[in-house]
N, C-alpha and C positions, 0 to 999 in steps of 0.2 A: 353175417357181417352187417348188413341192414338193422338188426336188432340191436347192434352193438352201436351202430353209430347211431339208431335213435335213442338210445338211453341217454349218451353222450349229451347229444343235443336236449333232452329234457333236464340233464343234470345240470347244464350250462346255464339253459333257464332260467331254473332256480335258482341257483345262484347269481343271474343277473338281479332276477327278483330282488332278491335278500339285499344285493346292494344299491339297489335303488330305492327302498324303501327310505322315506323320509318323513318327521316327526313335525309338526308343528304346532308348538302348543296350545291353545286358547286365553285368549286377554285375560281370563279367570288362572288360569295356570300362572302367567307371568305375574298376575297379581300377588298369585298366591307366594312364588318364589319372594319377589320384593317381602312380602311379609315374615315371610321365614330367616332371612338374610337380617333385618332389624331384631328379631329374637336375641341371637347370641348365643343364648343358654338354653339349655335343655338337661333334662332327666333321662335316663337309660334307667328300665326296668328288666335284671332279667330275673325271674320267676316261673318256676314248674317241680315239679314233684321231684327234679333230682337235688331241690332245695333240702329234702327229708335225707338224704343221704351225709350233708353238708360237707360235702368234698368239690363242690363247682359244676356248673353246670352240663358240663364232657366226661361224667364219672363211668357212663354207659362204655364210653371209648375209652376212656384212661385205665378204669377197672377191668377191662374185659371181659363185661359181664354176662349173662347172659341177657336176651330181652323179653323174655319168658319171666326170667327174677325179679329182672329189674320193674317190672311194668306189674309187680304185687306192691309197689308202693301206692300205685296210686288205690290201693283198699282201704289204705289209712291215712290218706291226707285228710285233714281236718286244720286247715288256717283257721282256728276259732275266733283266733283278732285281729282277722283282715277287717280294716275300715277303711273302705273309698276316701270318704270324705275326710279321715283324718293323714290318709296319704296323699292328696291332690293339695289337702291346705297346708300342710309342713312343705311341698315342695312351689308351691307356690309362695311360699312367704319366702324361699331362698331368693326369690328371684327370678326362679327358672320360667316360662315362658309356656314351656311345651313338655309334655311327657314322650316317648316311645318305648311301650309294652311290649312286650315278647310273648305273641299270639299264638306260636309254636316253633320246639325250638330243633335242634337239632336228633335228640331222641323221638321225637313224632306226637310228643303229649299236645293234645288242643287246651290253648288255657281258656277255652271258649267254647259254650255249646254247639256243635256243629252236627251236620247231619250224616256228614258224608263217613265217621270212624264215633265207634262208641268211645273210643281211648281220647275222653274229653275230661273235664271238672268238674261239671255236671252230669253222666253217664257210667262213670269209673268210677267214682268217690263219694265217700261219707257227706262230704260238706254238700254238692251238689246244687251249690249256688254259680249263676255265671260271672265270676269277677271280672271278666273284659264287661259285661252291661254296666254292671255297678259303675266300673271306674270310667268310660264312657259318659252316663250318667252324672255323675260326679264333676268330671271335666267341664262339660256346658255348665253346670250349676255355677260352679268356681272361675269361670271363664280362662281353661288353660288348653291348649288344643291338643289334642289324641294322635299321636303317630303310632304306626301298630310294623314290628319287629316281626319278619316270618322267612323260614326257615325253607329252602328248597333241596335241600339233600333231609336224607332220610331214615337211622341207623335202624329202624323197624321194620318198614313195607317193604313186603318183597317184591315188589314191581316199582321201587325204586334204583335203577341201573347201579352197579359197586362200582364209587369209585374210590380217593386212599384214606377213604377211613371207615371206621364201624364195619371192621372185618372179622369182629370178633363174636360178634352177637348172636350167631346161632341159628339166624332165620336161615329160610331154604328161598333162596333167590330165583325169581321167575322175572328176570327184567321186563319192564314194557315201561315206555318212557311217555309214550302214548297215553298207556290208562292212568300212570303218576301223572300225567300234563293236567289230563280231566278234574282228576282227586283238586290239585293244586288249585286250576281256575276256579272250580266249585266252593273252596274253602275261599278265595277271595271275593268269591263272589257274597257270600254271607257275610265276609267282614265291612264288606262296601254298602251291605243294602239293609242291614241289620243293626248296626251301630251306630247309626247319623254320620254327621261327618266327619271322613277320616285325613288329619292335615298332612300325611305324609305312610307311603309305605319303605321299609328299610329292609332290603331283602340279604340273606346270607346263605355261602356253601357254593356258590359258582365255584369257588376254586377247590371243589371236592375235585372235579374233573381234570384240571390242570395239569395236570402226567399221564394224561391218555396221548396212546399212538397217533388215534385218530380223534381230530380236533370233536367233542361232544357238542353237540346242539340243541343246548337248554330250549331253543325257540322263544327269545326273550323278547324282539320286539313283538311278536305275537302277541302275547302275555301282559307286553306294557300298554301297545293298541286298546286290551279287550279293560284292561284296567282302566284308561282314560276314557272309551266309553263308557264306564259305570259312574266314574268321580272324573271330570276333567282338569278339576284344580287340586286332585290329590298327588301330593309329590311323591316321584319315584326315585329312589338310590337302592344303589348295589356293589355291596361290599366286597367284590370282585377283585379288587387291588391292582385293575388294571384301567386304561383312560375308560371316560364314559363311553357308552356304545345308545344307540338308538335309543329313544325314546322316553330317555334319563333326564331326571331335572334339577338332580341335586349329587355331588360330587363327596364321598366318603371317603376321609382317613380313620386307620386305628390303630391307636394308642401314639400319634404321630401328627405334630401340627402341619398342613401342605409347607411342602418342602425341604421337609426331613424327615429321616427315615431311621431312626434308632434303634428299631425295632423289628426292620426289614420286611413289615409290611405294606408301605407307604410311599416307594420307590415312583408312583406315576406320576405325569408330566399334570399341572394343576390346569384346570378347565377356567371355563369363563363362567362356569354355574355356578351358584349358591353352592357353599362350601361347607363340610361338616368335620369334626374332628372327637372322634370317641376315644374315652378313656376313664377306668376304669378307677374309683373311688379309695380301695385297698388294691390288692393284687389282682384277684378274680374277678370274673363276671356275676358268675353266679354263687351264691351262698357257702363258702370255706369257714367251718367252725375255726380251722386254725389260724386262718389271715385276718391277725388282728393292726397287717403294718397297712395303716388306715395314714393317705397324705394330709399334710395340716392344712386347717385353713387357710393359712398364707397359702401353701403351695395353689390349692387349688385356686382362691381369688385370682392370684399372678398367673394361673394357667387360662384363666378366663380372659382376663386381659391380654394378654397373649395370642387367646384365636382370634380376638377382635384385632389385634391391630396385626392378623395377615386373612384378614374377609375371611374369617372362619368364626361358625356358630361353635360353642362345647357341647356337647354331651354326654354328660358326668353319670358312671354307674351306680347302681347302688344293687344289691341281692338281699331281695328280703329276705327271712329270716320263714323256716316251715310252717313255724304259727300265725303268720301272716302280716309280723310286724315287720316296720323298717330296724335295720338294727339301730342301740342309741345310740353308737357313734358315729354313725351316720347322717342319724335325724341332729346328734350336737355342728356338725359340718356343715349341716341345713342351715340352720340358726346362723349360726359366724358368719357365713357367705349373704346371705338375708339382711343382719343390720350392715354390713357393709354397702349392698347395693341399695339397699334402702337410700344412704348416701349421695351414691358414687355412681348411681343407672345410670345416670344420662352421659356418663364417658363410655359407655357398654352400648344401650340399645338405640341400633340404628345408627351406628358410627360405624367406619370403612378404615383399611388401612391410612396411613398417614406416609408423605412424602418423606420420610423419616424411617432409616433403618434401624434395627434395635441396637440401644446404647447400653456402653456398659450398668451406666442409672437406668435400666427399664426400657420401655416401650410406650408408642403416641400412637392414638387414633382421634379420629375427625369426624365434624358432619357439623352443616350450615356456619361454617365460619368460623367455628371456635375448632381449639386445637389440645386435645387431651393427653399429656404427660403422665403418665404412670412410675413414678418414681419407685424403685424399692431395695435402691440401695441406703439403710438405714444410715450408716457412716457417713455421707457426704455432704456437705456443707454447701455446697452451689452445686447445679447441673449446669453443662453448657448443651448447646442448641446452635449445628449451622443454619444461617439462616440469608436468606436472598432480597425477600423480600423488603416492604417498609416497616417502620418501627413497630410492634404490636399496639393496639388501642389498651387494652387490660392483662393482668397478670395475675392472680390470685389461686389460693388455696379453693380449692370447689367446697370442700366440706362444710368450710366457716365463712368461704365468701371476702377473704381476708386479705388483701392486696398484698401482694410480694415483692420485694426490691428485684431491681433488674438493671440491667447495662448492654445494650449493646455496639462490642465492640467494632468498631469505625473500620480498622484497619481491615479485619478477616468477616466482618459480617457474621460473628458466633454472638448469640444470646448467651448473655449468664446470667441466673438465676437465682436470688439466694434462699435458701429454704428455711425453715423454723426449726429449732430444734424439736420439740414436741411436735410429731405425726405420726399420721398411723401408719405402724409398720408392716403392714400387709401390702398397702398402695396407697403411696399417696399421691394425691392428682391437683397436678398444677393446669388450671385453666385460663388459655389463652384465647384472647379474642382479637381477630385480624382480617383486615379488609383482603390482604390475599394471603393464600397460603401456599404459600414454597420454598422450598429447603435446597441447599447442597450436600447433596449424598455424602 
């Protein structure tokens, strides 16, 4: 009995422990959020040798393959036309801000030389270059920042615990979650103290567990702790799909801007952190020879617009291709979105939601006084605008700097606006400048 109630008591412990733990970031952290929240935009990279297969990144699990078979790809991976430098500058002239890499994904391939499993790029493969340095490398040169994508479930190691997926694979399972915790910090530890710096980590696969009996205990802020002391301004998310938990600094949706949920993964209540919203360029994430239904520039521009005016950054996938190119219709998406914001940035980077909910004309975002209208309904001939406040000082086209007619009505306090016929019909942004700014919902 004594035995039983001292377990008791040390179980309680621990878990007062666990809830008392508390996070607090460093001035360089919070900096670094404020910087990431001004982005906007971002890139998703996912690449790894289930690119040779070209059925998507999950082909190990969807195939139900073996991981014996499937892991003689990586004999003949040879990306002969991977170029850093001509992937950081295509994606940096769209606009985008920031990359995040997919350092390992779900089937267990390091897209990086590591020390801890030969089943790397460099150790397994023909090519046996480290393309996480390069594109590293690359990114300082270009000045775009490095988010690195890594995977905490596991459909290969057998001391990775089963939970509902990659049950197909063949290994002979020896759980220890322990020595997978080790492997884990190990490999983070290389990607923090080996690559310079890294502006963000983006973790997935928590919700491998999600249908256990008993609640599993990834031990995350442990992990998040050991990560802020290697990098203190590197941001941490986690694509868990549920509210943030300890030690978290950045808030992930997928395929789902905060606040909706179409896709029913995106169902949690939205935080006060820096915000992310991913989604996916064609269908897949990773590499599909047959998903060629690729969304259009407009869509995507209006999708960008869109996270900004609900405090959410994008980031847009792309799956390169096994030979190491981006595909063209991708890098043509690049381009469109590029001269666009070439335009149109400063209605994008470093603007917040607007006291303005989305109108049937579009969506508004804001920052220092002016107020950005994203128009995109091509058909309309004026937008109206509740409005509270006093008269606007300026009205114009941002493109051309072009002042625009306006009236506002006396009686209901609505702006109307009248627009040109010629615009661009991806977005076109009327710029408003006003000593205050506020709306009637």
């Amino acid at each position: 009995m004594k035995r039983i109630l001292l377990n008791f008591i040390v179980c309680m412990a621990a878990l007062a422990s666990a809830f008392a733990q508390t996070y607090t970031p460093t001035e360089s952290n919070l900096e670094a959020r404020r910087q990431f929240e001004g982005f906007r935009f971002g890139i998703f990279i996912h690449w790894g040798i289930y690119s040779e297969f070209a059925q998507g990144e999950w082909y190990l699990n969807s195939g139900n393959l073996s991981h014996e078979e499937y892991s003689k790809a990586a004999s003949c991976f040879y990306p002969i036309r991977f170029d850093a430098q001509a992937w950081v500058s295509a994606i940096k002239d769209s606009g985008a801000r920031y990359i995040t890499f997919t350092s390992r994904h779900h089937d267990g391939f390091s897209m990086f030389h590591t020390r801890q499993s030969s089943y790397n790029i460099v150790d397994a493969t023909p090519f046996r270059r480290d393309v996480l340095k390069e594109l590293a490398d690359a990114c300082v040169e270009q000045d775009v920042k490095l988010h690195l994508y890594y995977s905490i479930l596991d459909w290969m190691r057998p001391d990775y615990p089963l939970g509902r997926t990659g049950h197909n694979t063949g290994r002979k399972l020896t759980p220890n979650y322990d020595s997978y915790f080790r492997f884990m910090q190990a490999q983070v530890h290389e990607l923090l103290t080996r690559y310079g710096h890294i502006g963000g980590l983006w973790f997935d696969g928590y919700w491998d567990h999600d249908a256990d009996s008993i609640p599993f205990d990834w031990h995350m802020p442990e992990f998040y702790s050991y990560i802020h002391r290697l990098q203190p301004d590197c941001l941490i998310g986690n694509n868990h799909h549920i509210t943030p938990i300890t030690g978290e600094d950045f808030q992930m949706f997928e395929r789902d801007l905060p606040g909706e949920n179409s896709a029913g993964l995106s169902g949690q209540e939205i935080s006060r952190l820096p915000l992310e919203m991913c989604q996916t360029m064609n269908g897949m994430w990773g590499y599909k020879v047959a998903d060629q239904n690729y969304k259009s520039t407009t869509e995507l521009i209006r999708l960008i617009a869109r996270a900004a005016a609900k405090n959410s950054n994008l980031l847009m996938n792309i799956g390169p291709q096994p030979n190491g190119e981006l595909p063209a219709t991708a890098l043509d998406r690049l381009q469109g979105i590029g001269r666009w914001m070439r335009v149109h940035g400063e209605s994008i980077y470093g603007t917040h939601a607007a006291d303005v909910p989305e109108q049937k004309w579009g969506v508004a975002t804001q920052k220092n006084g002016q107020l950005f209208l994203h128009v995109f309904d091509t058909e309309a001939e004026t937008i109206e605008l509740p409005w509270l406040a006093a008269r606007p000082r300026s009205v114009k086209a941002l493109a051309t700097d072009t002042p625009l007619k306006f009236n506002l009505n006396q009686h209901d306090k609505t702006l109307i606006i009248q627009l040109p016929a010629e615009r661009d019909p991806s977005d076109f942004v009327v710029l408003l400048t006003t000593k205050h700014l506020k709306f009637r919902k």
